[in-house]
C-alpha positions in Angstrom: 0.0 0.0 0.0 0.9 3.5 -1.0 1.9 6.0 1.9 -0.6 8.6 2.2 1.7 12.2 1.0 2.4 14.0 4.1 0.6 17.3 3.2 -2.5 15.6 2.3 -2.6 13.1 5.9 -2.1 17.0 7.7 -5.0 17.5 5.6 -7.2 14.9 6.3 -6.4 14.8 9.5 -7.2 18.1 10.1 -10.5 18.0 8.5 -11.5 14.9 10.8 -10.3 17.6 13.8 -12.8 20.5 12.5 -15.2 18.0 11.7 -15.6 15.7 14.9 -15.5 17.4 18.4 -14.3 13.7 19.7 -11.5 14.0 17.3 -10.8 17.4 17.9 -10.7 16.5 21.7 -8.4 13.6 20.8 -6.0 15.7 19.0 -6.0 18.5 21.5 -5.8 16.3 24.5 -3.6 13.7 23.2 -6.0 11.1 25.3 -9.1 9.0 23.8 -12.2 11.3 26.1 -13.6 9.2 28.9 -17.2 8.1 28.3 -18.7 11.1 29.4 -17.1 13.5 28.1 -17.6 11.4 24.7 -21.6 11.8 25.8 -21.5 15.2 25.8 -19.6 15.9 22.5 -21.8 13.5 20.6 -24.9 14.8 22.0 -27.3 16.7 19.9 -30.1 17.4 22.3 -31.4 21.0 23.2 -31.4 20.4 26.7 -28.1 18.7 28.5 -27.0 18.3 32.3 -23.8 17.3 33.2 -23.1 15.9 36.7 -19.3 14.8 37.0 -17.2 14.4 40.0 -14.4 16.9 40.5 -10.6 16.9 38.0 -12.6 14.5 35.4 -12.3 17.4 32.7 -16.0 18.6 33.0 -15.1 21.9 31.8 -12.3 20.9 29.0 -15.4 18.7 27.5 -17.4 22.3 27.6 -14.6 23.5 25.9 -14.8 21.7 23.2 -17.9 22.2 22.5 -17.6 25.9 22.7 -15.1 25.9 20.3 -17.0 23.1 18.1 -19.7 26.1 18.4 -18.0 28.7 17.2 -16.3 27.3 14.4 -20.0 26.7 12.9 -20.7 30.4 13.5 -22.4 30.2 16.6 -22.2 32.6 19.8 -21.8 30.4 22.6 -22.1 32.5 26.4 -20.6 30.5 29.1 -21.6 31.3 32.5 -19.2 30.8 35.4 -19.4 31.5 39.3 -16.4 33.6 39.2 -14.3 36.1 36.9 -11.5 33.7 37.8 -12.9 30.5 36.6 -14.2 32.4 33.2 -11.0 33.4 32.4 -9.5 29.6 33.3 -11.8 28.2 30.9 -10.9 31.0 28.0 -7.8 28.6 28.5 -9.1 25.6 27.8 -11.0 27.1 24.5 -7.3 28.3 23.3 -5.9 24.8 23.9 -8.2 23.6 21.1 -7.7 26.8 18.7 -4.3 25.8 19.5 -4.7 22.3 18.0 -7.0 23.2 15.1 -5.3 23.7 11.7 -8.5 24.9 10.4 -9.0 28.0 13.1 -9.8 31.2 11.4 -5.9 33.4 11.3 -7.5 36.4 13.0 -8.7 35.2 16.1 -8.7 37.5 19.3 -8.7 36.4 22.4 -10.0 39.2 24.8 -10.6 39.7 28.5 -14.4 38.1 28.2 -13.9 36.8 24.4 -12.9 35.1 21.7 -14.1 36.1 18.0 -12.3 36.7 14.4 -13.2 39.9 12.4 -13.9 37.7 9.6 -15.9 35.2 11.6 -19.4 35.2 12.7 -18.8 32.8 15.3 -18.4 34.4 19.0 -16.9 32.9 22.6 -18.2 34.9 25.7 -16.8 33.4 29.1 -18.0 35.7 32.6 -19.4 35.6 35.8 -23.4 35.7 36.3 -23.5 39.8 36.6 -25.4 41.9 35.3 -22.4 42.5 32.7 -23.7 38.9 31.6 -27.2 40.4 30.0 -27.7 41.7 26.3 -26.5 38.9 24.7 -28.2 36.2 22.6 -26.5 32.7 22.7 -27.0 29.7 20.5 -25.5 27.5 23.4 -25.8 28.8 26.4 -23.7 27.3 28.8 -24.1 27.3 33.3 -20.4 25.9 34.3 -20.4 24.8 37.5 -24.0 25.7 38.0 -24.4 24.9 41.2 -22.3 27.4 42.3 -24.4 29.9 40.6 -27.3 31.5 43.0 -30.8 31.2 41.5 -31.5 34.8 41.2 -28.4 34.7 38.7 -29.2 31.5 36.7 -32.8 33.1 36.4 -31.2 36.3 34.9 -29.3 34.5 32.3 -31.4 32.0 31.0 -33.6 34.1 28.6 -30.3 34.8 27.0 -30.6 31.4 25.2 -32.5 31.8 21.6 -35.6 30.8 21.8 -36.3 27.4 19.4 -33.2 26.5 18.5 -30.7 27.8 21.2 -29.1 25.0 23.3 -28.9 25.2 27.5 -25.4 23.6 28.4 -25.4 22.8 32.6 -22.5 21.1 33.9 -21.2 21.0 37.6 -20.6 18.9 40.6 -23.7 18.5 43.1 -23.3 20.2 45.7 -26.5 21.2 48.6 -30.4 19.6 48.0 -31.4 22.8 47.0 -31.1 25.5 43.9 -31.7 24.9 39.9 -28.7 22.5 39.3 -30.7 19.8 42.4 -33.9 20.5 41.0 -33.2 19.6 37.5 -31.1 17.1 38.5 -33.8 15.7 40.5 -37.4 16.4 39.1 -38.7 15.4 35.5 -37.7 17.3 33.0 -36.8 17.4 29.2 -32.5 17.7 29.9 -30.6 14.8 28.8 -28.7 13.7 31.6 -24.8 12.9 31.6 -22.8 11.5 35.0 -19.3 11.1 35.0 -18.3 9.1 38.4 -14.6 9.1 39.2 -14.8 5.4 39.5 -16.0 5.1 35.5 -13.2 6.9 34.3 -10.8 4.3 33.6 -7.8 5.4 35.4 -6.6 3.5 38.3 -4.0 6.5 39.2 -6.2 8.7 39.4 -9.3 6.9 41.0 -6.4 6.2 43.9 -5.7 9.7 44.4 -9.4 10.4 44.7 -9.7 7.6 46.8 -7.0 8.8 49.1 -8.9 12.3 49.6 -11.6 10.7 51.7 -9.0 10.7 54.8 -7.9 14.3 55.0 -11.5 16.1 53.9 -15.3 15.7 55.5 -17.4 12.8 54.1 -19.8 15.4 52.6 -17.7 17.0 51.2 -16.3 13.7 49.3 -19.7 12.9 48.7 -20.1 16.2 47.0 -17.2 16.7 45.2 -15.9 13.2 44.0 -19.4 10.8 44.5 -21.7 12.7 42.9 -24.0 12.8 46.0 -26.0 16.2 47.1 -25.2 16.7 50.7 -26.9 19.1 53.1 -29.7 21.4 52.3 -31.1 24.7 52.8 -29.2 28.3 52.2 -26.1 28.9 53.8 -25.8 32.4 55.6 -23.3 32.9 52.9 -23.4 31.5 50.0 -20.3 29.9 48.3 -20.4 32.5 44.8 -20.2 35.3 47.6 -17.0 33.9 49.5 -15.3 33.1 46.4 -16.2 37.1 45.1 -14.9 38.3 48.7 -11.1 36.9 47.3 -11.3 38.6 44.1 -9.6 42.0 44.2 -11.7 43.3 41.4 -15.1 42.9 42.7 -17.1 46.0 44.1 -17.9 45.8 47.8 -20.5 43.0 48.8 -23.7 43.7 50.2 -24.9 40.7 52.3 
């Protein structure tokens, strides 16, 4: 058999990466995507919940599919609990424009955004302020949703387009209480994806998981790596407050 010339297997290779999200997270990663996360990338449904214990790669899948987005000329808003945590996962988007031979040249990658002047295809990442409103999203994505208060989520969600806009929610459980529990919980339309540390096929780092339950609080493990909601009702202060309180560039909190 004839080798394949090397110009035209960077070609075809690259055309599988712009046309599969599973191959583009392949190339990008350099791993095959744990079951999961090959869920979510394949998954064409309006609706989606993700539930996935903590350092699985919850938010690299939603990165993908960000990117997956824009390519096709969609504007995709991701919401995030924190300016921090936006900006980490504008990271993750330029790992896969990194890997893509077919990204558009002029691609800017701004505080909030990613977008090409010749591209109609737009990237918004921020925390759920009112800064968030105005925009209408194709996918709207809730990252770590339930660390987002209600009041917040409620404010965001009309941003979605109405008919064909997608709704993207993704966390890890955390209290028996807010949108992320109840749609979790209650019938609904979402499809439903759970990635459990224990499914994801590596022993090193199911050990290391395993090896948190003696130094942290079993709800919190519960939470965090088993997929279990622990605890109810509202906290006198909620966790998207305290983690506000450590960012410098916040105005002052009113409890």
């Amino acid at each position: 058999m004839t080798a394949l010339d090397p110009a035209l297997h960077r070609f075809l290779g690259g055309l599988a990466v712009s046309l599969d999200p599973i191959a583009r997270f392949r190339a990008t990663m350099g791993v095959e995507p744990r079951t999961f996360q090959r869920h979510l990338l394949s998954s064409t449904a309006s609706h989606i919940i993700l539930m996935a214990s903590r350092q699985l790669g919850k938010s690299t899948a939603v990165a993908c599919v960000a990117w997956d987005g824009f390519l096709r000329g969609l504007t995709v808003v991701v919401i995030t609990p924190t300016e921090k945590q936006a900006k980490e996962f504008l990271l993750r988007v330029k790992e896969f424009r990194d890997a893509d031979p077919f990204a558009p040249r002029d691609i800017q990658f701004l505080k909030t955004e990613v977008s090409a002047a010749n591209h109609k295809g737009r990237i918004l990442a921020m925390p759920a302020t009112d800064s968030a409103r105005g925009f209408t999203a194709d996918i709207l994505c809730l990252d770590e949703a339930a660390l987002i208060a209600d009041d917040d989520i409620a404010a965001v969600l009309p941003l979605r387009r109405k008919v064909t806009g997608r709704l993207l929610v993704t966390s890890t459980p955390m209290w028996k209480d807010g949108f992320f529990y109840r749609w979790w919980t209650e019938p609904n339309d979402f499809e439903m994806i759970l990635g459990h540390y224990r499914d994801c096929g590596d022993p090193e780092l199911i050990a290391a998981i395993e090896r948190e339950r003696s130094v942290i609080s079993s709800q919190r493990f519960a939470r965090e790596y088993d997929c279990q909601f622990a605890g109810g009702g509202d906290p006198l202060v909620s966790h998207a407050t305290l983690m506000r309180a450590t960012n410098n560039t916040e105005q002052a909190l009113v409890l």
